[in-house]
LUMBA-704608 format. One line per 2 residues: number of its first residue (from 1); their letters; for each residue x, y, z of C-alpha. Coordinates in pm, whole numbers. Example, Ala and Ser with C-alpha at 12.3 -4.5 7.8 and 13.67 -1.06 7.14 Angstrom:
# residues 2
1) as) 1230/-450/780  1367/-106/714
# end
This chain:
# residues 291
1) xx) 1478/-5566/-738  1730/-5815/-633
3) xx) 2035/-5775/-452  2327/-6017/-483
5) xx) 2699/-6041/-284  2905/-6057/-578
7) xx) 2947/-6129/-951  2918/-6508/-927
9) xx) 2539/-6442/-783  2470/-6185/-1034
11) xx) 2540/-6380/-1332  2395/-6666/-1187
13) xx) 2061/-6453/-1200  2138/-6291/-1495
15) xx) 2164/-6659/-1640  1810/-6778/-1455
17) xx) 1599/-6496/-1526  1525/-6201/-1742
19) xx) 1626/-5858/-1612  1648/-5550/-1735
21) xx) 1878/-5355/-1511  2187/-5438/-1321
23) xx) 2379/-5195/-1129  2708/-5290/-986
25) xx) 3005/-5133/-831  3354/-5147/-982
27) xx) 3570/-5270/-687  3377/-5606/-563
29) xx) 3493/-5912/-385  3569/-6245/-630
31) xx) 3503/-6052/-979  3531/-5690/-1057
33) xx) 3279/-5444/-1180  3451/-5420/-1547
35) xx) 3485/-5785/-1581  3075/-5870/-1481
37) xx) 3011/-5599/-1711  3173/-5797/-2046
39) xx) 3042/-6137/-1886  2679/-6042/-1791
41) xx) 2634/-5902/-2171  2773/-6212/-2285
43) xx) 2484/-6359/-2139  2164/-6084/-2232
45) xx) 2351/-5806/-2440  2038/-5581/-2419
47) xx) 2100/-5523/-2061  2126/-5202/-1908
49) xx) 2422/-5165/-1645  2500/-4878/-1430
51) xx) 2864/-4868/-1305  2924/-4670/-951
53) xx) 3281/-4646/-861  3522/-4414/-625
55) xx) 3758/-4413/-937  3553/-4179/-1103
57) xx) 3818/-4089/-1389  3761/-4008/-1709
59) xx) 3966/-4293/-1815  3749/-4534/-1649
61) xx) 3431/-4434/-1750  3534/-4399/-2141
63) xx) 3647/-4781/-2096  3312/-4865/-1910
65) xx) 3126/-4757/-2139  3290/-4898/-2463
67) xx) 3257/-5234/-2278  2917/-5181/-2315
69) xx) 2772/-4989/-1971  2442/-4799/-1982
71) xx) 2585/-4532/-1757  2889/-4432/-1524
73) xx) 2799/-4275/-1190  3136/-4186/-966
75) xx) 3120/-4197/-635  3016/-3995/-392
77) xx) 2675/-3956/-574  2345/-3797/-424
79) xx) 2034/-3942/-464  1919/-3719/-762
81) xx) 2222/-3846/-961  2143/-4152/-892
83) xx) 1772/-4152/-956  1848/-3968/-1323
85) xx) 2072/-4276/-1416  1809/-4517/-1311
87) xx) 1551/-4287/-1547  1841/-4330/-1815
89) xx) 1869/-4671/-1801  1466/-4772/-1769
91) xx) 1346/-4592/-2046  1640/-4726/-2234
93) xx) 1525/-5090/-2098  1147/-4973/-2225
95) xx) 1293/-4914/-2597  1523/-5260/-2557
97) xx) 1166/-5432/-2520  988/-5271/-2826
99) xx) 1271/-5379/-3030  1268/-5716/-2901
101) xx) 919/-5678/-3012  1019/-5575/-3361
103) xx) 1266/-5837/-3393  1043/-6130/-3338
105) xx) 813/-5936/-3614  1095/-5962/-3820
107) xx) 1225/-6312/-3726  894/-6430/-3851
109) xx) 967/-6244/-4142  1273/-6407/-4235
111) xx) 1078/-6702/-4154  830/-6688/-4435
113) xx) 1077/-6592/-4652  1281/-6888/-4625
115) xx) 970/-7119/-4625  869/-6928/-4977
117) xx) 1248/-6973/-5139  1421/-7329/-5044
119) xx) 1706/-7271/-5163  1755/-7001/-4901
121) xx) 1744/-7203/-4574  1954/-7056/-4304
123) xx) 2086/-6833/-4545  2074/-6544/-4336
125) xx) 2150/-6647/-4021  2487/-6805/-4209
127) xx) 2539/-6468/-4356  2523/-6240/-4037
129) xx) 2770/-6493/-3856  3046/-6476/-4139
131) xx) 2959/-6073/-4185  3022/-6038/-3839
133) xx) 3342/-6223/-3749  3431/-6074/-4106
135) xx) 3343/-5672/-3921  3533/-5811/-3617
137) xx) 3869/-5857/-3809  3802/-5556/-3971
139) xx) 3803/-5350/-3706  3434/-5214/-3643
141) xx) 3341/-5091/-3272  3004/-5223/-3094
143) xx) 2770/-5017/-3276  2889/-5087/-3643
145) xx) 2887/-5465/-3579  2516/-5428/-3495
147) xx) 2385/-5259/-3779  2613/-5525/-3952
149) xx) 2436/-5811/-3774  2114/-5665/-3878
151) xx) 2182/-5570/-4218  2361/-5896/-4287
153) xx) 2053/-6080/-4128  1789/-5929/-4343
155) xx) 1967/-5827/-4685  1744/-6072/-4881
157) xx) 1382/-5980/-4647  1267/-5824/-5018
159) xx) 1235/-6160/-5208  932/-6200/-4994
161) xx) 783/-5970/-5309  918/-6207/-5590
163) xx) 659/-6441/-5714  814/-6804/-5640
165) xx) 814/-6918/-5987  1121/-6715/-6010
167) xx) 1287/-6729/-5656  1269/-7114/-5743
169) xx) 1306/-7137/-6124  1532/-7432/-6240
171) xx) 1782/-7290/-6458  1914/-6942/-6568
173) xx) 1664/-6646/-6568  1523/-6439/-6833
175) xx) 1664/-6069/-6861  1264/-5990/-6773
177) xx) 1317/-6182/-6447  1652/-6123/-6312
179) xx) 1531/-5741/-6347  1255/-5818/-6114
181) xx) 1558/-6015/-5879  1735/-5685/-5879
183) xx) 1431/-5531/-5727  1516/-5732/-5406
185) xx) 1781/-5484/-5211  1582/-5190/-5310
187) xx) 1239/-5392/-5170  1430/-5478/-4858
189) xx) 1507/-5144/-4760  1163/-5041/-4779
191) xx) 1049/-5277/-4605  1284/-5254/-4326
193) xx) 1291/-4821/-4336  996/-4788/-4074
195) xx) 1182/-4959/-3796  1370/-4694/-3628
197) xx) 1642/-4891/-3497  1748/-5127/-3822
199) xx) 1795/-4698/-4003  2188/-4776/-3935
201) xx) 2181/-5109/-4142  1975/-4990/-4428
203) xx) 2280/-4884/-4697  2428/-5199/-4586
205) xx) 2054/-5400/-4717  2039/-5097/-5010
207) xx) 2336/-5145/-5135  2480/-5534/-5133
209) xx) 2463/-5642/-5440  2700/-5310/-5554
211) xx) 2995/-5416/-5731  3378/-5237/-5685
213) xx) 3374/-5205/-6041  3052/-5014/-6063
215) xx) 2879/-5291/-6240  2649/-5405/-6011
217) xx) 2310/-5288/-5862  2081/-5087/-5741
219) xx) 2255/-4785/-5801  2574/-4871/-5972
221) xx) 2823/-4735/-5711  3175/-4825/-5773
223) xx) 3465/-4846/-5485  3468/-4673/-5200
225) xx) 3132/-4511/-5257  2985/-4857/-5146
227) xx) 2867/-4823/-4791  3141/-5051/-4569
229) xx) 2882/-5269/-4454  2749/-5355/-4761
231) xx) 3109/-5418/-4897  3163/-5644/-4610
233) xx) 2819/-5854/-4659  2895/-5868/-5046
235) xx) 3203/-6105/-4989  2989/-6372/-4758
237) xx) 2657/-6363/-4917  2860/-6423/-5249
239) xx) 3065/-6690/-5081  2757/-6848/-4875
241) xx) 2532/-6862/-5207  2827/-7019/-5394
243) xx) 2859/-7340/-5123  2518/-7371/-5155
245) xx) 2236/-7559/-5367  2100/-7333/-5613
247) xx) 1813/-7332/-5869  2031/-7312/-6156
249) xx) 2357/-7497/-6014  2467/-7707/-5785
251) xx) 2676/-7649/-5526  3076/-7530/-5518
253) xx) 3342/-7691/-5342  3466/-7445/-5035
255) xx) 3756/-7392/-5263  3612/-7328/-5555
257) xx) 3441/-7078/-5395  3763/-6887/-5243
259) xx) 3881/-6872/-5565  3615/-6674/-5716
261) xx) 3618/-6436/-5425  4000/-6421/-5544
263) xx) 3911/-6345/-5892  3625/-6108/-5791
265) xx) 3862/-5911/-5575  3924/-5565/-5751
267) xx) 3652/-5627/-5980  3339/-5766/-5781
269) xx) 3454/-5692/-5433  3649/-5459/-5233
271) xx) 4008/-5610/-5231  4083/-5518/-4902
273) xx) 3777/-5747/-4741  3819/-6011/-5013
275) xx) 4202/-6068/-4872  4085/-6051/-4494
277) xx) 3811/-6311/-4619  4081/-6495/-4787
279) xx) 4356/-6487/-4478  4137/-6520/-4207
281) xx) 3890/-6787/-4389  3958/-7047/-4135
283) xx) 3867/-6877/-3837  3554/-6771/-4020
285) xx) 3418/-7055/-4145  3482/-7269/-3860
287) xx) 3150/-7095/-3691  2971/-7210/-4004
289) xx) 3129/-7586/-4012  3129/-7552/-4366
291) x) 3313/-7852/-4512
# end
């Protein structure tokens, strides 16, 4: 362990090394406990933090904790309190690090995916960045933006099953091979249904390629039965594989593109996420630098 004066010095070693645990008081000299709490998870967002505080409100803690704290401990404490929260918070740490696991697994993945399919290079890292500022505006809390992230991320991991000669076909597909295409959300899911913590994202992979209407697949689920996430990622993987080279186009002009998530809205895509996609489209694709 490592102990540090005040918030400066912790995120200085926050920045320098990897830890797992930090445990800080609210009231501090130079930077208060709430604010190091926001700014050290800018900086490692699968660290644990355990708050201690005299103000030991309810108030407080609620707000604490949807910053993003591991645990709340008000003050006075006795040793046995404290010792439980540090349990808390390591074993929580332990599980961080077997997901960090799992997502390299997965990162290599992706990785072989878009190595097998050109025409899906950054794809899904372009994806999860819209789909996110997208849940943002929206209105999602912590916990629904990651299993957006996640599901946005690895919506297309199922291709890695489709034979190349079709991911990469020049020109329109066969009815015999866009059936196999369709495969890919239900093929992603599977793949991804063993890892315990992506089970929040998976009707967001299932379910993507869903239509408002009810015309679209796996399932054919029409408005509002469409899981939220998988509303959300429909509007930005359509728009991201529209400004993009394809096998059987070329690429559409930013605008061109807006207007056929216009024209989709109500029929194609939940109208409510198409419009925030449509009003806030500057903001959002400003992180991508599309041009």
């Amino acid at each position: 362990p490592t102990t540090v004066c005040d918030g400066d010095q912790a995120l200085h070693e926050i920045r320098e090394g990897h830890w797992d645990i930090l445990v800080t008081d609210l009231d501090m000299p130079r930077m208060r406990g709430d604010e190091l709490v926001l700014r050290a998870l800018e900086q490692d967002p699968d660290l644990s933090i355990v708050v201690t505080t005299g103000d030991g409100s309810v108030a407080s803690a609620v707000s604490l904790m949807k910053s993003g704290a591991t645990d709340f401990i008000p003050k006075p404490f006795d040793v046995d309190d404290f010792l439980a929260s540090m349990e808390r918070a390591k074993s929580r740490a332990l599980n961080i690090n077997e997901v960090r696991g799992m997502r390299q697994t997965v990162g290599a993945l992706l990785a072989a995916l878009e190595s097998k399919d050109r025409y899906l290079n950054g794809h899904s890292a372009r994806v999860r960045n819209m789909a996110v500022k997208l849940g943002e505006l929206f209105g999602l809390d912590r916990g629904q933006l990651r299993a957006l992230g996640h599901a946005a991320l690895l919506h297309d991991v199922g291709k890695i099953g489709v034979h190349e000669d079709i991911l990469n076909k020049q020109g329109p597909l066969t009815k015999q091979e866009f059936d196999v295409i369709k495969e890919h959300p239900r093929m992603s899911a599977d793949i991804l249904a063993p890892v315990p913590f992506l089970q929040p994202s998976l009707r967001g992979v299932l379910h993507h390629h869903e239509r408002w209407d009810g015309n679209g697949y796996p399932d054919g689920l029409t408005g509002e039965q469409i899981p939220l996430l998988a509303r959300i990622i429909a509007v930005v993987d359509a728009f991201d594989a529209m400004t993009g080279d394809r096998s059987y186009r070329g690429a559409l002009t930013v605008d061109q593109a807006l207007d056929r998530i216009r024209t989709g809205s109500g029929k194609q895509f939940d109208p409510r996420i198409a419009a925030l996609f449509d009003k806030h489209k500057d903001e959002i694709l400003e992180r991508e630098e599309v041009v």
